[in-house]
C-alpha positions as a printed Julia matrix, in Angstrom:
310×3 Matrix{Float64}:
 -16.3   79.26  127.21
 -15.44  77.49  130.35
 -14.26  81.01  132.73
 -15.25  79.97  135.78
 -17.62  83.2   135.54
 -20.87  83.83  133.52
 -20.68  85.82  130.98
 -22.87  88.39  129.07
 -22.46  90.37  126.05
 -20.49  93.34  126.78
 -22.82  96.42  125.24
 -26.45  96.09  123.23
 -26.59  95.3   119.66
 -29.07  94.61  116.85
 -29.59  92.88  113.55
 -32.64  92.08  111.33
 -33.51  89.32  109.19
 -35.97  87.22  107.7
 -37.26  83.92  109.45
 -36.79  80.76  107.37
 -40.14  79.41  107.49
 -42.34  82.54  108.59
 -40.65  84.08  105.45
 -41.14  87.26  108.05
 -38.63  90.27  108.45
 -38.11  90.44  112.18
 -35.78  93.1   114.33
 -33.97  91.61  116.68
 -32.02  93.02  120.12
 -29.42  91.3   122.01
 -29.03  93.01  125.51
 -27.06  92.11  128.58
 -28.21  90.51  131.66
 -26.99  90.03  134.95
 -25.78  86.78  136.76
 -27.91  83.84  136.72
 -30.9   85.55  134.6
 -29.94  82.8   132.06
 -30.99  83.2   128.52
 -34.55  84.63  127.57
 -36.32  85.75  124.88
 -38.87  88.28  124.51
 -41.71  88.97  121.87
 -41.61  93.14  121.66
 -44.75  92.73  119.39
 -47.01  91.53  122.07
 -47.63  94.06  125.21
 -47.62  91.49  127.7
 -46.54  87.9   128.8
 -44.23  88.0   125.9
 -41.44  86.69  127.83
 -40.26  82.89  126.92
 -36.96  81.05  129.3
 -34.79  78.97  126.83
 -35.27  75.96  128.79
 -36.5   72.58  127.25
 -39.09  72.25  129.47
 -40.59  75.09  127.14
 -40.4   73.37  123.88
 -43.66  72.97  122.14
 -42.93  71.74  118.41
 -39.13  70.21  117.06
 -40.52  69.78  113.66
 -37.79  71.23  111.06
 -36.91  73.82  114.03
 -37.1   73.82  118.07
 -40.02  76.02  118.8
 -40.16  77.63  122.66
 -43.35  79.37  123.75
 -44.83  80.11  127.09
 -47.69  79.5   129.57
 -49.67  82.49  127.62
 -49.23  80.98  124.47
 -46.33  83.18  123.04
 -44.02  81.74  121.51
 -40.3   81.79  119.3
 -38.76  79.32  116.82
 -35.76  78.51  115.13
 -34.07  79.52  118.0
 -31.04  76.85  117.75
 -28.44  78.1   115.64
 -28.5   81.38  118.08
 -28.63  79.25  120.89
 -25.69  77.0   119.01
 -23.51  80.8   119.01
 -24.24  81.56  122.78
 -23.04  78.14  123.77
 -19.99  78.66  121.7
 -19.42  82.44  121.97
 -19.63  81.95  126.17
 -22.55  83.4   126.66
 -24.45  82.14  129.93
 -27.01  85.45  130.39
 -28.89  87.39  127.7
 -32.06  88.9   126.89
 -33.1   88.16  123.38
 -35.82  91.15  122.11
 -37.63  90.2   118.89
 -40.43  91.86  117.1
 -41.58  88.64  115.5
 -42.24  85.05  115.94
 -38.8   83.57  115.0
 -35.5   84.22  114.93
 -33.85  85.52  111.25
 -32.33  82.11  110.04
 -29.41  84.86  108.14
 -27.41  83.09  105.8
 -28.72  79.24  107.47
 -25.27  78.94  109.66
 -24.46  80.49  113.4
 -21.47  82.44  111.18
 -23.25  85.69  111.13
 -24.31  85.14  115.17
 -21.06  84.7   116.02
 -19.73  87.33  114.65
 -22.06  89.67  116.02
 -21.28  88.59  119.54
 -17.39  88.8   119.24
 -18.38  92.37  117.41
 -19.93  93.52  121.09
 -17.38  91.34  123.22
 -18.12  89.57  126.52
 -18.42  90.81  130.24
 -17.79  88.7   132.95
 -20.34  88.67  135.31
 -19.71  88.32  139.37
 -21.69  85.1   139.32
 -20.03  81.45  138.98
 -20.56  79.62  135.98
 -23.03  76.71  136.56
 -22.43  73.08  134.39
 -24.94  69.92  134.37
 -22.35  66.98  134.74
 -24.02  63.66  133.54
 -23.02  60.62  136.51
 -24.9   57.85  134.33
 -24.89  56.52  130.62
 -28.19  57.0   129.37
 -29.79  56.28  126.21
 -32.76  56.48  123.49
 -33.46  54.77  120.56
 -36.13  54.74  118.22
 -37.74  51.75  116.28
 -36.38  53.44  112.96
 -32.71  53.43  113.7
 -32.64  57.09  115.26
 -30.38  56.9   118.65
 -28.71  59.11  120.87
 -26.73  58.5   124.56
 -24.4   60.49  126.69
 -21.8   58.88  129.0
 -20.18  60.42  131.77
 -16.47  62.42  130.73
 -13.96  64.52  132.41
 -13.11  66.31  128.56
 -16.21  68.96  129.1
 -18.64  68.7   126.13
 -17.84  66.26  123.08
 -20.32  65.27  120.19
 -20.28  62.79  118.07
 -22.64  62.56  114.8
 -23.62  59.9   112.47
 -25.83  61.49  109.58
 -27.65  58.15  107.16
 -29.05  59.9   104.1
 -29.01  56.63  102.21
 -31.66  58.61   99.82
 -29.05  60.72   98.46
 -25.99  59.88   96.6
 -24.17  62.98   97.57
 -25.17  63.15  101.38
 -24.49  59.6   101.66
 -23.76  58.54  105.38
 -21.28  61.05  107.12
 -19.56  61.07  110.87
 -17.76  63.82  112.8
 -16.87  63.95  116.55
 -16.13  67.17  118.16
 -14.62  68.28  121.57
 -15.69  71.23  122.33
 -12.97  72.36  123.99
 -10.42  71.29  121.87
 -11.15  71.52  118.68
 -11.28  74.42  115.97
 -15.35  75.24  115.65
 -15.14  76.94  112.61
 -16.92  74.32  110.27
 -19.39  73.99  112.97
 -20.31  77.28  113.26
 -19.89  77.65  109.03
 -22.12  74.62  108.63
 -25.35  75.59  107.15
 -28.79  74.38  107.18
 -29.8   71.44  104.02
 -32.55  70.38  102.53
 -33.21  67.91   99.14
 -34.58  69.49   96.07
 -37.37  67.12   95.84
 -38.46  67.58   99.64
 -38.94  71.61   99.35
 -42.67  71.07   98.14
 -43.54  68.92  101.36
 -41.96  71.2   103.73
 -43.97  74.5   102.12
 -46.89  72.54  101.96
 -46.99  72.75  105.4
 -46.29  75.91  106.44
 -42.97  75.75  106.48
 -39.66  77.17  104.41
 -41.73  80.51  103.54
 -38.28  82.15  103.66
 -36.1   79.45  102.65
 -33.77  80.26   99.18
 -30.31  79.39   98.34
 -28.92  82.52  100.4
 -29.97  80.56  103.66
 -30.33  77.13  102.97
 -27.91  74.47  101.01
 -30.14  72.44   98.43
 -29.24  69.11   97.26
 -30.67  67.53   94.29
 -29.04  64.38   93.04
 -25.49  64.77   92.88
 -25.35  68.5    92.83
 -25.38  71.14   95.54
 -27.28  74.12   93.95
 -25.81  76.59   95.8
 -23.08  79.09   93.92
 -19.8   78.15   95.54
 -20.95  74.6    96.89
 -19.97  73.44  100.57
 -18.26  75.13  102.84
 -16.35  71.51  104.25
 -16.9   68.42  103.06
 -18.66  67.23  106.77
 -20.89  70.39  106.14
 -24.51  68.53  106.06
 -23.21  66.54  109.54
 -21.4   69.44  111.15
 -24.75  71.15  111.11
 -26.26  68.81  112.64
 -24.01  69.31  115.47
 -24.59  72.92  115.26
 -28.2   72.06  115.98
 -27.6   69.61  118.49
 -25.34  71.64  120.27
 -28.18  74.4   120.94
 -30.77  72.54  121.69
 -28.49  71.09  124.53
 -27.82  74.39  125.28
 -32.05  74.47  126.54
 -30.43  71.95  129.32
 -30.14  75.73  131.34
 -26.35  75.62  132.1
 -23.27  73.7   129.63
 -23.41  70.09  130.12
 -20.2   68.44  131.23
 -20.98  64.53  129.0
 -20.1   62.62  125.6
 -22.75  62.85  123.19
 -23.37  60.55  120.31
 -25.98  60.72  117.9
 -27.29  58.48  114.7
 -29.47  60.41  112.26
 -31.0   61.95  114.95
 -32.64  66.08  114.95
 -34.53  68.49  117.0
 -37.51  66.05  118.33
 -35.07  63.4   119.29
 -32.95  66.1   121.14
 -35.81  67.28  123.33
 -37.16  63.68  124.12
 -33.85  62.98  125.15
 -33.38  66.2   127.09
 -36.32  65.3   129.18
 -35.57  62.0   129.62
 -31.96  63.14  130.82
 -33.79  65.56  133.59
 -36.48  63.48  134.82
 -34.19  61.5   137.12
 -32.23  63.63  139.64
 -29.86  60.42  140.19
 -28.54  60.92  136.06
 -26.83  64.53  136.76
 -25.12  66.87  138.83
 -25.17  70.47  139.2
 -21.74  71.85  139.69
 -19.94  75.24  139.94
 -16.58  75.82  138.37
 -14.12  77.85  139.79
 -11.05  77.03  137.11
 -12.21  74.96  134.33
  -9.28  74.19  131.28
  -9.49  71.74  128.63
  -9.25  68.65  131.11
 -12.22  70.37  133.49
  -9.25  70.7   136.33
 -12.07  71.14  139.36
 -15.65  71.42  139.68
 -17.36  71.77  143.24
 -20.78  70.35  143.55
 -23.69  72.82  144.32
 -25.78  72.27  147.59
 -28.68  74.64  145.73
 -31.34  73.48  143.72
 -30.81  73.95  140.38
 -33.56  75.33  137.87
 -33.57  72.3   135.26
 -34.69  70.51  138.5
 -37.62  72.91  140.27
């Protein structure tokens, strides 16, 4: 993931599935895109303005998902775990076609994402990668214990997670730091969405979950997972919450170069943060990598205006 050029995916593909809380079946088609077109999606069932950037600047609801929708009022949700696989898989352009308001939530995980991306493989694009290094330590915290910073780092992206579910004797409090470089993703990108047994009722209540079952979500009640087969790791209810946090970053419009850490945070706190991060030219950089390793070896500043900033 850190070439020094973008990448696309290297031929068109589709898959189908139904949205976790539109309980809709929606087609979807991943096409390539050329340099610097960045990562959009588009709403096939509307004839026109159906285009939406993944940028946070487009966010219009982080409750249970992160919801993106345009000027015109179209919109797509549950868009992180996909965004979660493009950030890992090395994907910097795309064009996301859906016939439906949300993307399929498949089996709750980016597992079945990245798999379809490796299926098509990558093509590197003429264009040079572009990466949002952080230059200050900057911070949010809430009034009910939610926080989240980022501190400048040379070691690319890292996250580190803190999930308090002092509710639940089997959640419990849980911690994992990854380096995304480094480190073996596979019970990041395994790690499923969770919910409690006794909170499903709230969440439909409102709209939400009309798709949700044990094929796409994990459910916890008490002590037990009701899922055949249980976890897939024992960090599996935090490492998804770095799969989450990880693509809602990835709405920052190009990787971010910074250390991440996060107490019982989720999608709202994410965006705050996001635009907190961006509304102060003096807390980033925009830089171009021409050979990036594990240790970020050199990164050249960029004299252009970058998009996040416009």
């Amino acid at each position: 993931m850190w070439d020094k050029n973008q990448k696309t995916i290297g031929s068109e593909t589709n898959f189908s599935g139904i949205g976790l809380h539109s309980g809709e079946k929606v087609n979807v088609t991943l096409v390539p895109a050329n340099s610097n077109s960045g990562i959009t999606f588009k709403r096939t069932d509307l004839e026109k303005n159906n285009e939406i950037d993944a940028n946070f600047k487009n966010v219009s609801s982080a409750k249970l998902c992160t919801k993106l929708q345009n000027e015109s009022g179209a919109s797509v949700s549950t868009i992180e775990h996909l965004m979660a696989a493009f950030y890992i898989c090395g994907i910097d352009n795309i064009l996301v076609n859906l016939n439906g308001p949300e993307v399929p939530i498949m089996d709750g995980s980016a597992k079945d994402f990245v798999k379809i991306i490796k299926d098509c493989g990558l093509k590197t694009l003429e264009g040079k990668r572009k990466f949002v290094r952080i230059k200050n330590e900057i911070e949010l915290k809430k009034e009910d214990g939610k926080f989240i910073n980022i501190k400048p780092t040379n070691q690319a992206f890292e996250a580190k997670f803190t999930l308090n579910y002092d509710k639940n004797p089997l959640i419990k409090s849980q911690t994992n730091k990854i380096n995304f470089i480094n480190k073996n993703l596979d019970e990041i990108i395994d790690a499923r969405t969770f919910c409690l047994y006794e909170d499903i009722e709230m969440i439909k209540s409102i709209g939400l979950a009309k798709g949700g079952s044990l094929d796409n979500a994990i459910v916890v009640q008490g002590n037990k997972v009701l899922n055949n087969g249980g976890l897939r790791s024992k960090k599996e209810f935090v490492n998804h919450k770095i799969l989450d946090l990880v693509g809602d970053f990835m709405l920052s419009g190009a990787r971010v170069i910074g250390s991440v850490e996060c107490i019982h945070g989720g999608h709202a706190l994410t965006i705050e943060f996001l635009r907190k991060i961006f509304s102060n030219r003096t807390n980033f950089d925009v830089v171009e990598s021409q050979s990036l390793s594990s240790n970020i070896r050199k990164i050249i500043p960029l004299n252009k205006r970058f998009a996040v900033n416009a």
